[in-house]
C-alpha positions as CSV (number, residue, x, y, z in Angstrom):
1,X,-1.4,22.6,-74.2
2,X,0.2,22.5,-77.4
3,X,-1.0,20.3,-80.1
4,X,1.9,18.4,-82.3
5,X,0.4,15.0,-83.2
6,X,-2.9,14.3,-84.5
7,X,-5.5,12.4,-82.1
8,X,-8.0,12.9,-79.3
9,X,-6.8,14.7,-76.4
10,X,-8.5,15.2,-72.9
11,X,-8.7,18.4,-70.6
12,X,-10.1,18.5,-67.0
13,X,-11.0,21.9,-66.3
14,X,-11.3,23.1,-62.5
15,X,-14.5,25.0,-62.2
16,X,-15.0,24.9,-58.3
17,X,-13.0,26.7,-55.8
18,X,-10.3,25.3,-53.3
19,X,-11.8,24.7,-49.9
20,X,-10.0,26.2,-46.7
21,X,-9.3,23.3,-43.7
22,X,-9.9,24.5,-40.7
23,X,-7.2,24.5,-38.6
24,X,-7.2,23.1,-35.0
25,X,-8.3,25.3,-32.3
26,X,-7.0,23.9,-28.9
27,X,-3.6,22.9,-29.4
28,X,-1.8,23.8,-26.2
29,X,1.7,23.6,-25.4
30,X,3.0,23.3,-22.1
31,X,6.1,25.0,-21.2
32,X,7.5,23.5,-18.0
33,X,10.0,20.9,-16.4
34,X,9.2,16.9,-16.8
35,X,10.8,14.1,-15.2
36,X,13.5,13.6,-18.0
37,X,13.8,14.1,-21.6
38,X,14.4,17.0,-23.7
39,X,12.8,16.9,-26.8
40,X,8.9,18.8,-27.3
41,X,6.5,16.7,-29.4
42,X,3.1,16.0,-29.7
43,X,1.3,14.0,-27.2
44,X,-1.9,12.1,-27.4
45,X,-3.3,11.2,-23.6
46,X,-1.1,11.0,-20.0
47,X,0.2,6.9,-21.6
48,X,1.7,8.9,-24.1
49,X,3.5,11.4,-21.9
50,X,4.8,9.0,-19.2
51,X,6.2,6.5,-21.7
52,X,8.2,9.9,-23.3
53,X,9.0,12.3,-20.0
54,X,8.1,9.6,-16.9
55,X,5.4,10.9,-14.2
56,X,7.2,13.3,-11.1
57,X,9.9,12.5,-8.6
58,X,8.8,11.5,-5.4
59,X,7.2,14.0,-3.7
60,X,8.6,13.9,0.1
61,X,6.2,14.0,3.3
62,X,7.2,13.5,6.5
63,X,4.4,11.7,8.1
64,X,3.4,12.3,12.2
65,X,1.6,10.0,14.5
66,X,0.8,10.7,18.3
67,X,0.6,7.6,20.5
68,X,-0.5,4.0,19.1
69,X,-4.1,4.8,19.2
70,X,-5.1,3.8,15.0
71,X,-8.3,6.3,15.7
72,X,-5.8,9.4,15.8
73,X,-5.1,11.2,12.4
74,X,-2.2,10.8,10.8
75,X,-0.7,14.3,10.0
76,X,1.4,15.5,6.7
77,X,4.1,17.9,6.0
78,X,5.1,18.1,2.5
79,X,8.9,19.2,1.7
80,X,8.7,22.5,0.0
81,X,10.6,20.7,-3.0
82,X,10.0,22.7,-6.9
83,X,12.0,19.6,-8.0
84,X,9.3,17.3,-7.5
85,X,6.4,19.3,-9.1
86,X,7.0,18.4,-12.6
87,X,4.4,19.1,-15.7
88,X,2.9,15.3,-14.9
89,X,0.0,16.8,-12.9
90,X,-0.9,19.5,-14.9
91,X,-0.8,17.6,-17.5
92,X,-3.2,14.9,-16.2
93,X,-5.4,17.8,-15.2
94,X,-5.8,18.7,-18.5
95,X,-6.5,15.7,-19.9
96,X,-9.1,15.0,-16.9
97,X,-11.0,18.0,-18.1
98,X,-11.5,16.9,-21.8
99,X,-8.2,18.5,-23.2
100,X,-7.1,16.7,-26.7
101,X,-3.7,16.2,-28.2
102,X,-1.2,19.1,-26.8
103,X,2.7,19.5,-26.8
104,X,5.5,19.5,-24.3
105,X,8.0,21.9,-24.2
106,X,10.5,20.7,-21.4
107,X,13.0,23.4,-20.3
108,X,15.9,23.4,-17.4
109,X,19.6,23.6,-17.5
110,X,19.4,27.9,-17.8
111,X,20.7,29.6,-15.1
112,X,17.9,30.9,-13.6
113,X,14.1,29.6,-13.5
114,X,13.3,32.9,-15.6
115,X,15.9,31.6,-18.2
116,X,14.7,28.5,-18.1
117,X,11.1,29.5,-19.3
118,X,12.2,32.3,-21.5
119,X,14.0,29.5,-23.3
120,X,11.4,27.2,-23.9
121,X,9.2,30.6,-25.2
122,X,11.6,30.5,-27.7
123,X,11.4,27.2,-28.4
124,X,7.8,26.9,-28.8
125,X,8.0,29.6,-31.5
126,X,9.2,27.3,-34.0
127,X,6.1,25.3,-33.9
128,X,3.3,26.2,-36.0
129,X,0.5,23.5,-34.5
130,X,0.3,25.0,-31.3
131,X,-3.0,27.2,-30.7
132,X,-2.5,28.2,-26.8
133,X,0.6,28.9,-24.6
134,X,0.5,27.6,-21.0
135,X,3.6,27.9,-18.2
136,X,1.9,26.7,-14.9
137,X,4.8,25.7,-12.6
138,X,6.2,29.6,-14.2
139,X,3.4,30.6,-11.4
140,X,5.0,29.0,-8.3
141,X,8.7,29.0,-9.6
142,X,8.7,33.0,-10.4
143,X,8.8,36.4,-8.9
144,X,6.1,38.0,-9.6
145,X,8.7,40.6,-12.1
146,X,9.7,37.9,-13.8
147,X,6.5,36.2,-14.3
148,X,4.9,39.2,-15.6
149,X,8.0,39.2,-18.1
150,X,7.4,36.0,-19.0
151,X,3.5,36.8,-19.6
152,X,4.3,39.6,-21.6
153,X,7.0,38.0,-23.5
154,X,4.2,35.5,-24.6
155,X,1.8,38.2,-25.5
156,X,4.3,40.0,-28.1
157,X,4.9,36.1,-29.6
158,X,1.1,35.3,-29.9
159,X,1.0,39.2,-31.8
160,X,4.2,38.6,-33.9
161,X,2.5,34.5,-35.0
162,X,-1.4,35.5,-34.7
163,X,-2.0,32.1,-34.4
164,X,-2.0,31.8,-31.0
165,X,-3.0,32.6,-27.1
166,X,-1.7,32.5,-23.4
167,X,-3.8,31.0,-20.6
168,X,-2.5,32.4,-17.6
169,X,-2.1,31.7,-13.7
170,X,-2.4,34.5,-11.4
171,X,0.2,33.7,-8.6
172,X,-0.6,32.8,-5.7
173,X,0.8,33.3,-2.2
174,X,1.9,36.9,-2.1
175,X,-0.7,39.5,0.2
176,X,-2.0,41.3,-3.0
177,X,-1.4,39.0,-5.9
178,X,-4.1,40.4,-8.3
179,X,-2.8,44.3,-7.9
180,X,0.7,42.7,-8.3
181,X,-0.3,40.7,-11.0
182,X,-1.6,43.1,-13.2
183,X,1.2,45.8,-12.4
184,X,3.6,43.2,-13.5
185,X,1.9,42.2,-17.1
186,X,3.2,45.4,-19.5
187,X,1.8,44.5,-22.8
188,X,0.3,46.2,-25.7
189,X,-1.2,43.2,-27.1
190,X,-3.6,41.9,-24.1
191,X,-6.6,40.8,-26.2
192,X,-4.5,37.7,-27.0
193,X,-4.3,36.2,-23.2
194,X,-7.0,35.7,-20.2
195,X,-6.3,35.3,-16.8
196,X,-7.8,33.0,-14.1
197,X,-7.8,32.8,-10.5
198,X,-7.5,31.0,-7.9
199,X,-5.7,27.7,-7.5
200,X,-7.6,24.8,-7.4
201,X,-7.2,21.7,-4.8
202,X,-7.4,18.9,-7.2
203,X,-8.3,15.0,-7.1
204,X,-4.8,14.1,-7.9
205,X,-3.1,12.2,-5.6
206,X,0.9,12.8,-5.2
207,X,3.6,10.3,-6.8
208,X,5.6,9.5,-3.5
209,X,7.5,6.2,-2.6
210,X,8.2,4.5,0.6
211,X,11.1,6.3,0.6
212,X,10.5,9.7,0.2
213,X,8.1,9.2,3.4
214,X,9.5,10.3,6.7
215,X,7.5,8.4,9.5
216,X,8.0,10.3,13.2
217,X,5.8,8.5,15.7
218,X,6.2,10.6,18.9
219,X,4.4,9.7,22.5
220,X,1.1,11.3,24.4
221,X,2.4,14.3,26.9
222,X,0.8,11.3,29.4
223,X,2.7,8.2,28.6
224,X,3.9,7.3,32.3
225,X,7.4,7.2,33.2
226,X,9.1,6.0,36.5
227,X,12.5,6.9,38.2
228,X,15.0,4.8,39.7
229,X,18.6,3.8,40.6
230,X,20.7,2.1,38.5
231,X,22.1,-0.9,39.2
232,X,25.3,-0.6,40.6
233,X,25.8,2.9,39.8
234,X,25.0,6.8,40.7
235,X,22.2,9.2,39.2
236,X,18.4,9.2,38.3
237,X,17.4,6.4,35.4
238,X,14.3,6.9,34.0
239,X,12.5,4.1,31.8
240,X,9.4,4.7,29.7
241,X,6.3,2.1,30.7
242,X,4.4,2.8,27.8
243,X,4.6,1.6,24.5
244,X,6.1,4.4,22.5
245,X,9.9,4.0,22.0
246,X,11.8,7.2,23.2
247,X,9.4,8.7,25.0
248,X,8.7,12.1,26.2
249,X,10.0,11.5,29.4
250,X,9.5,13.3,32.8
251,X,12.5,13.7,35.2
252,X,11.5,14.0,38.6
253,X,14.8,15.8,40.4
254,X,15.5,16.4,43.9
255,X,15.0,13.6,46.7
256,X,14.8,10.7,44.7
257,X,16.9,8.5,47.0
258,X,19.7,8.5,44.5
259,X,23.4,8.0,45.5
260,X,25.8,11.2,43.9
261,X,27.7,13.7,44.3
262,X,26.1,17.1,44.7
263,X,29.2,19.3,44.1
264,X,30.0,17.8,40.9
265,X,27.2,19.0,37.7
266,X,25.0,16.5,36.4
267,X,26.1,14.4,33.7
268,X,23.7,12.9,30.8
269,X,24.4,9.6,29.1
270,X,21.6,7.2,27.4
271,X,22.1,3.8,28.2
272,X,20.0,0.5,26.9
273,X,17.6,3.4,25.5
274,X,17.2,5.1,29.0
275,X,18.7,8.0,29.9
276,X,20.6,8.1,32.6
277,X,21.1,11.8,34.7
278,X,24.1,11.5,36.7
279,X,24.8,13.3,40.3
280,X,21.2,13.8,39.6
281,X,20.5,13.1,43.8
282,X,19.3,16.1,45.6
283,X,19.1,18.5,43.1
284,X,16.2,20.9,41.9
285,X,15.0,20.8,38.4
286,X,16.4,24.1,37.9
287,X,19.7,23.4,38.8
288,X,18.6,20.4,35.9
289,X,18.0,22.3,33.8
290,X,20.7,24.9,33.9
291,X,23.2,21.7,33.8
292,X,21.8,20.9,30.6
293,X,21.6,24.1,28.8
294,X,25.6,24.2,29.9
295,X,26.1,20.5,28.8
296,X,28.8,20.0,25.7
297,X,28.3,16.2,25.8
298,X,24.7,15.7,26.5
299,X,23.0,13.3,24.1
300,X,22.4,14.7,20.0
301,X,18.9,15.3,19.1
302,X,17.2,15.3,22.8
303,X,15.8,18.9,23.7
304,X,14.6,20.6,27.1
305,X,11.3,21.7,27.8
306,X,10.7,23.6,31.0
307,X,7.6,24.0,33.1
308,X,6.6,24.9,36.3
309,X,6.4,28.6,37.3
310,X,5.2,29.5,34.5
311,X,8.1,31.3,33.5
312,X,9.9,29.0,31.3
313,X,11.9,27.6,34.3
314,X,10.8,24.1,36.6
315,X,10.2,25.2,40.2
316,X,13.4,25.7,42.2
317,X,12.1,23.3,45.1
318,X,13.1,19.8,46.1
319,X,10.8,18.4,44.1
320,X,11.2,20.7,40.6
321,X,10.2,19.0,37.8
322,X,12.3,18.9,34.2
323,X,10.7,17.5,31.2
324,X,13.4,16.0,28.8
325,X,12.0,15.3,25.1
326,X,13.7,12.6,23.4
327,X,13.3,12.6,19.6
328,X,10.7,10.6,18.0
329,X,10.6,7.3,16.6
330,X,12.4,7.9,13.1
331,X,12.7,6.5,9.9
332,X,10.9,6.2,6.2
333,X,7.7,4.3,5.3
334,X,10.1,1.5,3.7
335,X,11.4,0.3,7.6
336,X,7.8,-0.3,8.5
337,X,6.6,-2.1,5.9
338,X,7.4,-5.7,7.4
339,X,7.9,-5.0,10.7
340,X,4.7,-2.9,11.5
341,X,2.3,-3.6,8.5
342,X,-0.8,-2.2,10.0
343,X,1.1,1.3,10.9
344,X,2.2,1.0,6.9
345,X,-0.8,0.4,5.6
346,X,-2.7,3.2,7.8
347,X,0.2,5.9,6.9
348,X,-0.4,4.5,3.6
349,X,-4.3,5.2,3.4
350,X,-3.5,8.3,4.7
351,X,-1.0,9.8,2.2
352,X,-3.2,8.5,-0.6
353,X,-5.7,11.2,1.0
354,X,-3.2,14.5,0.0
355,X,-4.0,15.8,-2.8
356,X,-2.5,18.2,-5.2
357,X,-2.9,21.9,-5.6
358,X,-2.2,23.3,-9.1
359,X,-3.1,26.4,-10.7
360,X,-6.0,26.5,-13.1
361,X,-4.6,27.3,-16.5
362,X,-4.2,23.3,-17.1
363,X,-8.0,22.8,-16.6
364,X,-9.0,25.6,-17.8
365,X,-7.1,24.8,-21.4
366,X,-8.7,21.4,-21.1
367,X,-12.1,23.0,-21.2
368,X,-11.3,25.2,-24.3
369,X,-10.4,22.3,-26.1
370,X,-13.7,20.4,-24.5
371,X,-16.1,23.4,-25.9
372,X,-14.4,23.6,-29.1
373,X,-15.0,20.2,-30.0
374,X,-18.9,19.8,-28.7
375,X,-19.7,23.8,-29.4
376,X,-17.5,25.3,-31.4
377,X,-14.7,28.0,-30.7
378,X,-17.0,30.6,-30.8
379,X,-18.9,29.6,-27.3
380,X,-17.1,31.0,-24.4
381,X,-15.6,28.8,-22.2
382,X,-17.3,29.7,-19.0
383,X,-20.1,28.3,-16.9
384,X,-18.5,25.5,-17.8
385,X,-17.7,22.5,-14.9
386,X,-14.5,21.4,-14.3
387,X,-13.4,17.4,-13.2
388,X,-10.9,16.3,-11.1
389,X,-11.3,18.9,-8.7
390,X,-12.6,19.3,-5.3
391,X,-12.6,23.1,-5.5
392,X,-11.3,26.5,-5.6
393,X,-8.7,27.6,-2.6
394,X,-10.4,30.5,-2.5
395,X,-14.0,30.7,-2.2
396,X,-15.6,34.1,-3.7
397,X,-18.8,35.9,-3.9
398,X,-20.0,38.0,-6.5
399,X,-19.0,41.3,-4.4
400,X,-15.5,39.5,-4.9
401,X,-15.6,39.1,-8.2
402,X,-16.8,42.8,-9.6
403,X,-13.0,44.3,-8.9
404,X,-11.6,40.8,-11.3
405,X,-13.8,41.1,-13.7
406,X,-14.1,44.5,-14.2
407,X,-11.1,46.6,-13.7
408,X,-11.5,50.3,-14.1
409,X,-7.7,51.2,-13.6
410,X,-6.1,49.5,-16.4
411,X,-8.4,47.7,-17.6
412,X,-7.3,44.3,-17.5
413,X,-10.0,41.7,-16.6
414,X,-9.2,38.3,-14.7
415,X,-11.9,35.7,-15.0
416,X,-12.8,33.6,-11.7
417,X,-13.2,30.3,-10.9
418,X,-15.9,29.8,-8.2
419,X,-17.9,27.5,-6.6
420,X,-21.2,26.6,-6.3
421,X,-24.0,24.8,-4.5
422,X,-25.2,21.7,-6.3
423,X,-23.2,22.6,-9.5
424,X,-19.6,22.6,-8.6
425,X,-16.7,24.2,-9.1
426,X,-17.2,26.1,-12.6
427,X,-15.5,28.8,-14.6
428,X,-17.2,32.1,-14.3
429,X,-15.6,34.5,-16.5
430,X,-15.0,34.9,-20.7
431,X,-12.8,38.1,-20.9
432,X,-9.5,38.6,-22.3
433,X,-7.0,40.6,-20.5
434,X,-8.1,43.2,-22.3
435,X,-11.3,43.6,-20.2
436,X,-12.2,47.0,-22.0
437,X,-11.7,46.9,-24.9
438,X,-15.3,46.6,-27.4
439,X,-13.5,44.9,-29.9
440,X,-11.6,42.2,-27.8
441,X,-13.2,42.1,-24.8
442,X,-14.4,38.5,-25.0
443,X,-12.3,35.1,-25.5
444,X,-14.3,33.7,-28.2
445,X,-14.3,36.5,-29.9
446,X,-10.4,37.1,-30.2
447,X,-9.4,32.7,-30.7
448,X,-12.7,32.6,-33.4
449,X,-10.6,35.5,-35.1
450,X,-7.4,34.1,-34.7
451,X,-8.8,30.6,-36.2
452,X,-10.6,32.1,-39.5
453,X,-7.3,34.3,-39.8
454,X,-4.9,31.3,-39.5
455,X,-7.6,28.5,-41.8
456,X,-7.5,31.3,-44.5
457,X,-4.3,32.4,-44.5
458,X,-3.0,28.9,-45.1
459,X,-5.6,28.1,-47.7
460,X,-4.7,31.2,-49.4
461,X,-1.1,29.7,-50.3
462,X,-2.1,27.7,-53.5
463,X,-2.3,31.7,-55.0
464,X,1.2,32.6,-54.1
465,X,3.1,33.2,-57.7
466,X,-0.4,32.7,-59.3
467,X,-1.9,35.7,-62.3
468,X,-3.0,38.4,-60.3
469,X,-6.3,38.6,-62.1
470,X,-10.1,38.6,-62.1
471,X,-9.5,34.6,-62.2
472,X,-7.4,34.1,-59.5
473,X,-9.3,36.6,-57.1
474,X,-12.8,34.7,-57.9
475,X,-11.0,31.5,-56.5
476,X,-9.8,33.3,-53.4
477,X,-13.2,35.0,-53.1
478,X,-15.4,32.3,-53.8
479,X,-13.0,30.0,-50.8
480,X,-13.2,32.1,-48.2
481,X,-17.4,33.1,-48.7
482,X,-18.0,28.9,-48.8
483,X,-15.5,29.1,-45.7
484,X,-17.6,31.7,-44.1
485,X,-20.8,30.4,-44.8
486,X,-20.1,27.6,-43.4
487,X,-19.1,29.0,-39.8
488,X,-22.2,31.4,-40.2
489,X,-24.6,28.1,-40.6
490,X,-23.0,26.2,-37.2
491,X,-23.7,29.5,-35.8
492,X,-20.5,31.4,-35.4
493,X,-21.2,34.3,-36.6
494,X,-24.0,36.6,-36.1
495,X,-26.7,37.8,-38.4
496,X,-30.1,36.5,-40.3
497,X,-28.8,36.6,-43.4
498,X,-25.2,35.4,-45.3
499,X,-24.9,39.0,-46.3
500,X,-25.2,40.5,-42.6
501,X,-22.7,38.3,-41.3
502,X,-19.9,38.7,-43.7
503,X,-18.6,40.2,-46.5
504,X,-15.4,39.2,-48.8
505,X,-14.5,41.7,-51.1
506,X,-11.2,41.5,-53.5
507,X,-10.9,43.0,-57.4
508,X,-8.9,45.7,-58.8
509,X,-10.9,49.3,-58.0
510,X,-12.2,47.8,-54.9
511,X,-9.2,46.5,-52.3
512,X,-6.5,47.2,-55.1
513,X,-4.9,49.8,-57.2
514,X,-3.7,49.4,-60.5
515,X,0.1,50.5,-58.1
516,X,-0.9,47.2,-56.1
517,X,-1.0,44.7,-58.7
518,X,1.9,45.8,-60.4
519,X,3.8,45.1,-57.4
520,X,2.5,42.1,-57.1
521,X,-0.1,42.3,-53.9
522,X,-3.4,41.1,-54.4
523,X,-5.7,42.6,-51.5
524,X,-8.5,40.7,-49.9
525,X,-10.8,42.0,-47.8
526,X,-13.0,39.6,-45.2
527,X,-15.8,41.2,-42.7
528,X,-17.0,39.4,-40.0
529,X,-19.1,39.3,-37.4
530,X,-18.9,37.3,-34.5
531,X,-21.3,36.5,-32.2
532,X,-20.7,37.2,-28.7
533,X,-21.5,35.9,-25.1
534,X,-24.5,37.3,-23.4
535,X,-22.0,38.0,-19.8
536,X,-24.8,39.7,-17.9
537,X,-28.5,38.3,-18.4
538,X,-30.9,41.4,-16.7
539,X,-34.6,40.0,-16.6
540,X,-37.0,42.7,-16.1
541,X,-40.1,42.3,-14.1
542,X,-42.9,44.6,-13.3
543,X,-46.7,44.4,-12.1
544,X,-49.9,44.3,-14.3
545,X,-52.7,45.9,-13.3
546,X,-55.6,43.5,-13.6
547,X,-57.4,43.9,-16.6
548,X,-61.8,43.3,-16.7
């Protein structure tokens, strides 16, 4: 300050350090189709994503019922449609599981599925919030090649930003997907990623619409049916007496006391709902059944099925038999909702009974960002239970688990998620993909790192352009050791003493040269060290001798 007027002047002089804000630790964003929109941002809870990218398209079922009896099951076949399995479920998942504010990354309109995700990678790299990286549909959508690309793309992103990493899905529904799985992730940089396994049948109920729902109500193989003449004309008429439109039906050919014409073939025609078999009189079910298979005009969507002999083919006598299946009662949920409320309502029970399957990375990421807030990013995110779920796919034992956890081939270690009795379905497993390696081995270890590297980094700014001196360095110095002291008091880092935990050590002699600071770099130095998981708890037992 220079002094030009006479008078009293006042100077504040800074005497304490800056402090470094920690930055957020479970940030995920999720890479992934949504039900429209195209811009990422920042979410708070599943309100907040419906009102900006909707919930899923309808997810179609056609729905079977057998006879009229309400005590029979209804049965469910889902359409195998990707279109329909939109980020909405993961994305409740998560947020079922404790997960906090995350961010979508909506993809589509590449050429290929692979594009489409390679695209929103990209995308995601221009955001600095994000903490993790998760692509679960990329699981189901993908070859395994390309998924592995995609993981690996990730990986080299997370190494290139240090300030994130990948929860991965391992694939499912390929004979083996774990070999495959690791063969297809090529990556130098594993500590930054883990890998779970397997799926997980959810509580999550499907977004469907009366539409979507295909309703086929088909008879009992012993509805009763009777044969007769029609009314001034020739053939076999056959009418259904039970209760079931179009029937499975059962044709009795041969002497059934109809008028026709044996030379000419049999003719098929449905009339008033009945089907008719013309110059059906005298003839076997095999000659039927041969008619039919020869038939060009025979009624669409009615089918043969043969018995008899046992070969396929109704008995050749006078009294063969020929069983012709009509198709079943048709239509969608919508056509039965005034008509036949009760069959609506049961269908409707029914359907709300299928739930959803999704991979684990969702949950999993919302127990990450559940520990971190109660514990602290240093606890591993394992033994840890997971809501909104009914259980694994794939049940495992601990025999099943060595050859995940441990891989001595290449080394690259997939945690499990297993269930068990009176506890639950819970993650069992706290190892990167880099299940080998001392330094990395463990989750906590490599996101605590990757959240003290971030916090500091960014705290650090304020001495960009500053003096490179003994002044400046004591205010970088004297940051990060409040920083770290801090951490090792909540327990982060291991040791009795401040001194055993950390060290911070910056200053001309010591991290620079006097070449350094004339080109302008000042050095810091930070040691840490982090606490780890105890993985394997061995309790040792042995017999005293009675003493006296």
């Amino acid at each position: 300050m220079q002094l030009r007027t006479p008078g009293v002047y006042t100077e504040e002089v800074a005497t304490l350090p800056p402090s470094v804000a920690e930055v957020s630790t479970a940030i995920p964003a999720f890479i992934g189709y949504v039900e429209r929109g195209d811009q990422a941002a920042r979410i708070g809870g599943v309100l907040d994503y419906q009102a900006r990218y909707g919930t899923a398209k309808p997810a179609g079922f056609t729905a079977r019922i057998v006879g009229d009896d309400p005590a029979t099951p209804v049965t469910f076949v889902r359409a195998d449609d990707a279109a329909t399995e939109t980020l909405f479920y993961a994305v409740s998942h998560y947020f079922a599981n404790g997960g906090g504010p995350c961010w979508i990354v909506p993809i589509g309109g590449g050429a290929t599925a692979a594009a489409d995700f390679a695209a929103g990678l990209d995308r995601v790299e221009q955001e600095d919030e994000p903490t993790l990286l998760l692509f679960p549909q990329a699981a189901d959508r993908l070859e395994m090649a390309d998924y592995g690309a995609l993981a690996t793309a990730a990986l080299n992103q997370c190494n290139r930003l240090k300030d994130r990493f990948v929860v991965l899905d391992v694939p499912r529904g390929e004979t083996g997907a774990v070999a495959a799985f690791r063969d297809a992730v090529n990556s130098s940089y594993l500590s930054y990623a883990a890998a779970y396994h397997p799926y997980l049948q959810t509580t999550l109920s499907w977004v469907v619409d009366d539409a979507s729902v295909t309703v086929e109500q088909v008879p009992t193989d012993a509805a009763p049916a009777t044969g007769s003449v029609p009314a001034g004309g020739s053939g076999i008429a056959v009418t259904y007496a039970g209760t079931v439109a179009a029937p499975r039906v059962r044709v009795v050919a041969g002497n059934a006391g109809a008028a026709g014409d044996p030379t000419l073939p049999p003719t098929f025609r449905v009339e008033n709902n009945t089907l008719v078999i013309g110059n059906g009189a005298g003839r076997t079910g095999a000659a039927i059944a041969m008619a039919w298979d020869a038939a060009s005009d025979k009624p669409a969507g009615f089918t043969l099925a043969r018995e008899g002999d046992g070969s396929g083919v109704p008995s050749t006598g006078s009294t063969g038999v020929a069983l012709i299946t009509a198709p079943p009662v048709s239509g969608t949920l919508a056509s039965l909702k005034t008509d036949k409320t009760a069959l609506y309502n049961r269908i409707r029970e029914a359907l709300a009974r299928e739930r959803v399957t999704l991979p684990p990375s969702p949950a999993v990421a919302g127990a990450y960002a559940s520990v971190d807030r109660d514990r602290g990013v240093w606890k591993a995110p394992a033994n840890v239970g997971l809501a909104a779920t009914i259980g694994p796919v794939v049940r495992m034992t601990d025999v099943d688990q060595e050859t995940l956890n441990v891989d001595t081939a290449a080394g690259k270690s997939i945690n499990a998620i297993r269930a068990f009795a009176g506890r639950g379905t819970m993650i069992w497993g706290a190892r990167t993909l880099a299940g080998n390696d001392n330094e990395w081995r463990y989750v906590p270890v490599r996101r605590l790192f990757i959240t003290i590297e971030e916090s500091t980094r960014k705290a650090s700014a304020f001495a960009v352009f500053e003096p490179n001196d003994a002044t400046t360095w004591m205010k970088v110095k004297g940051m990060i050791e409040s920083y770290l002291y801090g951490l090792w008091e909540r327990g982060a880092l291991a040791g009795a003493k401040p001194d055993a935990a950390y060290y911070v050590q910056v200053g001309l002699g010591r991290t620079m040269t006097a070449q350094d600071v004339l080109e302008g770099r000042m050095i810091v130095e930070v040691g840490i060290a982090a606490v780890r998981p105890a993985e394997f708890v061995v309790l040792r037992f042995a017999h005293r001798l009675q003493q006296g």
